[in-house]
N, C-alpha and C positions, 0 to 999 in steps of 0.2 A: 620550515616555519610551522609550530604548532596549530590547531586549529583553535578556532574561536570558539570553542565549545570549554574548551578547556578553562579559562578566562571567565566566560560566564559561570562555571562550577566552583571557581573561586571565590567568585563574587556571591554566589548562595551560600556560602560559607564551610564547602564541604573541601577537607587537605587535599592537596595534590603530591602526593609523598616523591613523583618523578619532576618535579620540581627546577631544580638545580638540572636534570639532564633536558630538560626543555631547554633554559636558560643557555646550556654549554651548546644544544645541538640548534639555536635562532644566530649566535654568531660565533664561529669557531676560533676567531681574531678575539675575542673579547676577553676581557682578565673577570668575567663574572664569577668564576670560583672564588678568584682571589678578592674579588668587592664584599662577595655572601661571607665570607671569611671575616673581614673586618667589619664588619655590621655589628651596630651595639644599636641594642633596642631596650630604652629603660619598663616600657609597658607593651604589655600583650597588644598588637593590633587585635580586630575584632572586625567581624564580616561587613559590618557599616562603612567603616574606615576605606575596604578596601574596595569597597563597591564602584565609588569613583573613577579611582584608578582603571579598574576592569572595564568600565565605560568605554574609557578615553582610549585603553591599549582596542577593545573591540574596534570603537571608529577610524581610527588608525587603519586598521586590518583592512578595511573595507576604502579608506583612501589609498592602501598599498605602500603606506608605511614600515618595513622593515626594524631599520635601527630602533622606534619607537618598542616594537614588540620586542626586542628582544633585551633592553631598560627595563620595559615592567615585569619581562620572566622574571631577569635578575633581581626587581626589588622586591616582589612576591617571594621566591625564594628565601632571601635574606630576611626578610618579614616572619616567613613561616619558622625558620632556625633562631631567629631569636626567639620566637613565641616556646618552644620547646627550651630553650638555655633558662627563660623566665621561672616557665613551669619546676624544672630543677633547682634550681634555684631559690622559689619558694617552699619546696617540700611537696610539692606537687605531683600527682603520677605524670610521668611523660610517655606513658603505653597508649600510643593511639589504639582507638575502639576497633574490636575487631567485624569484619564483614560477617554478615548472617549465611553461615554455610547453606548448599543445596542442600534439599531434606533427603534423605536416605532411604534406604529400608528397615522398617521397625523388626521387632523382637518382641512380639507380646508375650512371649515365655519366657525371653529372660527379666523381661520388665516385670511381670509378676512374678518370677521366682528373686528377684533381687529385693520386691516389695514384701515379701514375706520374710526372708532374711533377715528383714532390718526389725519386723515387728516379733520375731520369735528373741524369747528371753536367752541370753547367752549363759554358758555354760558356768561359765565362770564366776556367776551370781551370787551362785549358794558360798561359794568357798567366801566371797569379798563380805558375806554377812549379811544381803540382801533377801529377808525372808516376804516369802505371798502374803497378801492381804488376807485375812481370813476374818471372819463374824465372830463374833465372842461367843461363849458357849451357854452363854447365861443370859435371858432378858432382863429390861431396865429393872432395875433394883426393885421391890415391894417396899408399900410402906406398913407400918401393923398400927392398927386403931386400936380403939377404947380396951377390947378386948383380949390384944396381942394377937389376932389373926393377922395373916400378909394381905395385903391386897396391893394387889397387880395394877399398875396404870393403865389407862385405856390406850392401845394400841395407835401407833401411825404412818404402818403401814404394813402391806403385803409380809415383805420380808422379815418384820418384826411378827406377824403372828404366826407363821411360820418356824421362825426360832424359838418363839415361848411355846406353841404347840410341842415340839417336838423336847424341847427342856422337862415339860409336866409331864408329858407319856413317858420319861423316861424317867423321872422322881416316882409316879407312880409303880416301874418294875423294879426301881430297885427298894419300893417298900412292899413288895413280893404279889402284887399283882399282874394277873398272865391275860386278863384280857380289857382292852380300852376303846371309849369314842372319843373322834376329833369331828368336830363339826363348825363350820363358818363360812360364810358366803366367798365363793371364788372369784366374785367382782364387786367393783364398788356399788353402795347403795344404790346409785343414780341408773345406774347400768341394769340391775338387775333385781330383781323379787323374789329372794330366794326360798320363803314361803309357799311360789305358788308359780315357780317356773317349772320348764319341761326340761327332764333331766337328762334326757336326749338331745339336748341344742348341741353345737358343734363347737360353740364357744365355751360352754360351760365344760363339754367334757375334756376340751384341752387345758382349761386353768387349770381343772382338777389332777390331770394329769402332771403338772409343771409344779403346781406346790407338792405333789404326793412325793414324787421326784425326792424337788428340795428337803421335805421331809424325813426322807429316808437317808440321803446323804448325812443329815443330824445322827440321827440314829448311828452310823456305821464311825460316823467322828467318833462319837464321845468314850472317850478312854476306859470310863468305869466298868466294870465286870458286874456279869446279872449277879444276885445272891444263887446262891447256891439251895434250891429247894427240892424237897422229895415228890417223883412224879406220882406216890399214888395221893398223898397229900394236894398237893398240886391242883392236880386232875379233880378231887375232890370238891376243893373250895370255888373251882372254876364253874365247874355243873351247878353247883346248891343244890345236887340231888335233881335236877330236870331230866325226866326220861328221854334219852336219842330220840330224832328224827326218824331214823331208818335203824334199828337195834339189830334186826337181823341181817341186815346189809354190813352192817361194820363187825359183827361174829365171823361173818364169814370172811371178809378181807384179811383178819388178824390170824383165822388156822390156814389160811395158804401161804404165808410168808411175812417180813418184818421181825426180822429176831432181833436182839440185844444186841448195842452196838459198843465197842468200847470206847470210853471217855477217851477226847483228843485235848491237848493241853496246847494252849499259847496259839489257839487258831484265832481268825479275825470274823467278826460277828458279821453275818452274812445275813439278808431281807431277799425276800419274795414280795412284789409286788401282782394282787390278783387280779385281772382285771373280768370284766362279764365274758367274753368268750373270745376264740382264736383272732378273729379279725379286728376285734379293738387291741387285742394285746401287738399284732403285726404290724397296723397302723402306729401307732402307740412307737414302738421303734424306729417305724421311718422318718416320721414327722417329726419327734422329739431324739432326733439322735445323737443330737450335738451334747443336749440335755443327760444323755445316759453314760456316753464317756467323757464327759467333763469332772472328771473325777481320778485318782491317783490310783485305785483299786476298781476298776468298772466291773470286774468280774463279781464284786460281792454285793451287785445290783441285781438280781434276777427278774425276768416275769413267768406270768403262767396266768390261768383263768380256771373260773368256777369249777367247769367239767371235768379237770384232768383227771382228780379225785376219781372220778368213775372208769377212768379207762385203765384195763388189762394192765399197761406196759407203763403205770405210773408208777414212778422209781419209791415214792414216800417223802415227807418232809424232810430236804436235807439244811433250810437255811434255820434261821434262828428266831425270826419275827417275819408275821405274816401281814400287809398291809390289804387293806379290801378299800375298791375303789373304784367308781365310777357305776353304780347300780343304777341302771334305768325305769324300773318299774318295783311295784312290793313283791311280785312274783320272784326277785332274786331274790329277795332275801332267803328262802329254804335253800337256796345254791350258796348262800354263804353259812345258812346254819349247817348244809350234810359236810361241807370242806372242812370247816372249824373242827366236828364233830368227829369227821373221820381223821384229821392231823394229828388231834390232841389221843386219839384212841390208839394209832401208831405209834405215838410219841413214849404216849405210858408203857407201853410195851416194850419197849429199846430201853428206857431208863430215862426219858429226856423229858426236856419242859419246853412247851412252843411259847411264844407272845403274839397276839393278833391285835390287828388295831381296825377297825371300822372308819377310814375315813373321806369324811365330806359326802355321807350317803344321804345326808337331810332328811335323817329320819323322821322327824314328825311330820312332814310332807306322806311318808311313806307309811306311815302307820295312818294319817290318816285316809291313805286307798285301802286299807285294810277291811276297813267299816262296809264294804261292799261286796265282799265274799261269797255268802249268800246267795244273792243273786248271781254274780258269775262265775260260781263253780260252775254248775251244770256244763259250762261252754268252754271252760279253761280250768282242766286238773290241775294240780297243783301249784292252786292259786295261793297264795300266804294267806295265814289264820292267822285270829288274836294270839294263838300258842305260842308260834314266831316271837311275839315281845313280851307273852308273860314267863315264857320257856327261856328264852335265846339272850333277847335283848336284852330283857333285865340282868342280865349276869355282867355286863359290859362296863364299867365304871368306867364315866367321864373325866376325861382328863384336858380339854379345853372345847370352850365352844360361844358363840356367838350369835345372838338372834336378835333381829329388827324388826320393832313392830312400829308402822306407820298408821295414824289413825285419825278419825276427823268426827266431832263434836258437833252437832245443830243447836244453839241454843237460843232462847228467846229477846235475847239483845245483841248490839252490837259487838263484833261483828258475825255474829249468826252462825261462821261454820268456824271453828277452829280447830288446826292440825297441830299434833302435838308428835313427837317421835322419841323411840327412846330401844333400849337395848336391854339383852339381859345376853350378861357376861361373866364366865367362870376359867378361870386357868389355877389348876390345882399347884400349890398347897391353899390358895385363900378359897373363899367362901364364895357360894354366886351373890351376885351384885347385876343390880339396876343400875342403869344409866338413862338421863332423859338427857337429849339435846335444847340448847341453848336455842333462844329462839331470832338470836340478834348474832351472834358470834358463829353456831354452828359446834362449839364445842360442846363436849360428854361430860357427865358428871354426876357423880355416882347419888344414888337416893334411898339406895334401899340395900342390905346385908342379909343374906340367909345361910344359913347351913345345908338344909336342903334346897333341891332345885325347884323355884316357883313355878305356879303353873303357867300357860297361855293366860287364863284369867285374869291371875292375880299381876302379870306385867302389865297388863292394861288396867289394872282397878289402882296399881302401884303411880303409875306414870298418871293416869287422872288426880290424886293426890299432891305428886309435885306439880305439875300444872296449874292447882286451884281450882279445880272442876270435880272435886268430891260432890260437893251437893247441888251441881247440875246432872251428875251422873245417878246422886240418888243413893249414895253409900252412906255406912252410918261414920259419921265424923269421931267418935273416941275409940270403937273396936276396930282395928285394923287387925286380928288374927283373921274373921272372918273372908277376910281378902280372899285367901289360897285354899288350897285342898286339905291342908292339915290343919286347919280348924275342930274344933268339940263337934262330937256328933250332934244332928240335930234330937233334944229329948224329947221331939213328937215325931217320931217317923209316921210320913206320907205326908208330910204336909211341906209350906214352903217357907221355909226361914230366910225369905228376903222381905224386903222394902217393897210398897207399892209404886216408886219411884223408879229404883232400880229392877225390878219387872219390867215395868215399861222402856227401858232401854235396852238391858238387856235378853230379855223371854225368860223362862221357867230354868231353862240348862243353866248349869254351872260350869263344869269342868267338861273334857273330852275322853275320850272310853278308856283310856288307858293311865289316866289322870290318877282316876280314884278308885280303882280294885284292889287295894293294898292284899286281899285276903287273896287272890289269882296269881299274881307274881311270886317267885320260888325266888329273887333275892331285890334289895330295895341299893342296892349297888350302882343301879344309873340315875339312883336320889341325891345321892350323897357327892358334896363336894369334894 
């Protein structure tokens, strides 16, 4: 006789699949096959239904009722095989649920080598027509204003300034220019001050790191071939005539070796990324390494640092474009003017033509540590001079770049202090452009058009303008050339051609040391849009 356990697991509603052999083995006289046989059940019984039943066969059990138990195997049974013939019958699965297997022993190797499997692209891809996502090789379309210049729309995001940076640096060489700046904040506004941060933070030099990157891969895509220019011409137009850094240091590197190399045809244009010295460049590859071969050609990524230039057993410039990047203090800058200096001096000798690009070293940050020399020569030789940017920098035509200035108003009515924010913005072929933000929306919009690049002054005398606070700030309301640095000379020198208004807000200075020495700089190259 079955146990009464069994009975009550029926009545919880869970199958008894031995069923029918309970039924045959409670009375072996009994035709119960032959009754579960002829059972026609028009609907599914259901666990309620049989609850009763199980009841009653339980009390039985316990008054030592037999034949009773061995009626309700059989109609349990018969119950169960109709419920199944039902199930068929309507289209139903009839695969009872399977028991939850004992747990095993895992395979965390082959679970992750199967999970990788599945996420690796198959082979078979390319043949079926399935091409990679790629960036287009052009930013959002320009629009051209009154005068038919382009102008660029204001960027929205990372990877868009990045794509138009590196589209203009590359409009710029192939209208036969061999050296560029890219300059623009590596975080977002909220994040960062890129005016007046420390260029050594850990976050700033990894972004700088990650767009320079990105940058370079631009570079190594774009299909078009450099023009074809003569290195002593070249070399020429590059210098403006500025006498070397070191003349007699680069004499002597060129009679020890560097000879003529012969033209290679149908090779693939290869970048040097430079960074300040060996252990940012080694860091630089650990940390970003996913960064450096994520790419189809990783070998035509190179690095190297300031120094190498100086050591015995540097082979010479073998790549095609040189990117500089991550300069800590104004002290590198003569570490990027003797490398520049001594590439291009090799280069002309072999027959070749380098491209270097300066980027994201926040130059005006670093020109103005400049202003402090004087005082800390004495204690740190070679410290960077004015010469650095009326020698070096100037020669550098900008090819995109990006400045924030945030600023804040006292004025004698409500509301007393008002902040105003706005930008100056250039990506070559258009013109630089002012932008002031929106004071309700947050969006950019342009206000102002130059050819040349406006000063630090004239962005803030510009953006008081669109804001409505000319004549709180004490400017004259119909000349607005006076605004910027290239304004008429004053015809009383020594004396001060402002406003007694605008004195008082701003003090006697006008422009910043580098501003306005038109007569010191040997080329106006990082004026020009």
């Amino acid at each position: 006789m079955p146990s009464p356990e069994a009975f009550v697991l029926l009545g919880s509603g869970v199958r008894a699949p031995s069923a029918v052999a309970m039924a045959a083995a409670a009375s072996p006289g009994s035709k119960g096959p032959a009754l579960v046989g002829s059972a026609a059940v028009a609907a599914p019984p259901t666990a309620t239904a049989l609850a009763p039943a199980t009841a009653a066969a339980l009390a039985g059990s316990r008054l030592g009722g037999g034949p009773l138990l061995a009626s309700m195997a059989t109609a349990v049974a018969a119950a169960l095989l109709g419920r199944r013939r039902w199930r068929a019958a309507s289209g139903a699965s009839s695969v009872p649920r399977r028991a939850t297997a004992a747990p095993g022993k895992r395979s965390v190797a082959k679970e992750t080598l199967a999970r990788l499997r599945k996420r690796a692209p198959k082979k078979g891809d390319a043949k079926a027509g399935v091409t990679k996502k790629k960036m287009p090789p052009k930013p959002d379309p320009w629009e051209l204003d009154e005068e038919g210049r382009r102008i660029f729309p204001w960027p929205k995001s990372f990877a868009e300034i990045v794509q138009t940076a590196a589209y203009s640096t590359f409009e710029l060489f192939m209208q036969g220019e061999t050296r560029c700046e890219v300059d623009f904040p590596p975080l977002p506004l909220a994040d960062l001050d890129w005016n007046n941060c420390d260029m050594s933070e850990t976050r700033i030099v990894d972004s700088n790191i990650q767009h320079a990157i990105a940058f370079c891969k631009f570079i190594i895509k774009d299909g078009r071939k450099f023009p074809n220019l003569d290195a002593e011409e070249a070399f020429k137009n590059a210098t403006a005539g500025a006498t070397p850094q070191e003349p007699d240091k680069i004499k002597e590197l060129l009679d020890n070796r560097f000879k003529m190399r012969a033209k290679q045809v149908d090779v693939k244009r290869t970048v040097r990324v430079i960074f300040p010295n060996k252990p940012d460049m080694l860091r630089a590859r650990d940390i970003h390494y996913e960064k450096w071969k994520k790419m189809d050609r990783p070998e035509l990524l190179r690095r190297g640092y300031y120094n190498e230039v100086n050591e015995e057993n540097w082979p010479g410039p073998f790549e095609d474009v040189f990117v500089y990047i991550i300069p800590q203090e104004a002290g590198e800058l003569t570490k990027i003017r003797n490398y520049v200096e001594k590439a291009d001096a090799v280069a002309k000798k072999q027959g070749r033509v380098l491209r270097h690009v300066i980027f994201n070293a926040n130059l005006n940050k670093l020109r103005q540590d400049i202003k402090f020399y004087k005082a800390l020569t004495p204690f740190r030789p070679g410290l960077a001079t004015p010469a650095v940017h009326y020698d070096f920098l100037a020669t550098f035509r900008n090819s995109y770049f990006i400045r924030f200035g945030k600023y804040t108003m006292t004025v004698l009515r409500d509301p007393y202090n008002i902040d105003y924010v706005g930008a100056m913005y250039h990506a070559y072929p258009s013109p630089w452009q002012v932008f002031m933000q929106d004071q309700y929306d947050g969006a950019y919009r342009a206000v102002d058009v130059q050819d040349k690049r406006p000063s630090i002054s004239c962005l803030k005398r510009r953006l008081q303008r669109a804001f409505g606070l000319a004549q709180d700030a004490g400017l004259p309301l119909q000349d607005i050339t006076s605004d910027d640095v290239y304004k008429p000379a004053n015809p009383r020198p020594g004396t001060i051609n402002k406003r007694v208004e605008q004195v008082t807000r701003e003090g006697f200075g006008e422009f910043l040391w580098w501003e306005d020495d038109f007569a010191t700089e040997v080329s106006d190259k990082w004026r020009l849009a």
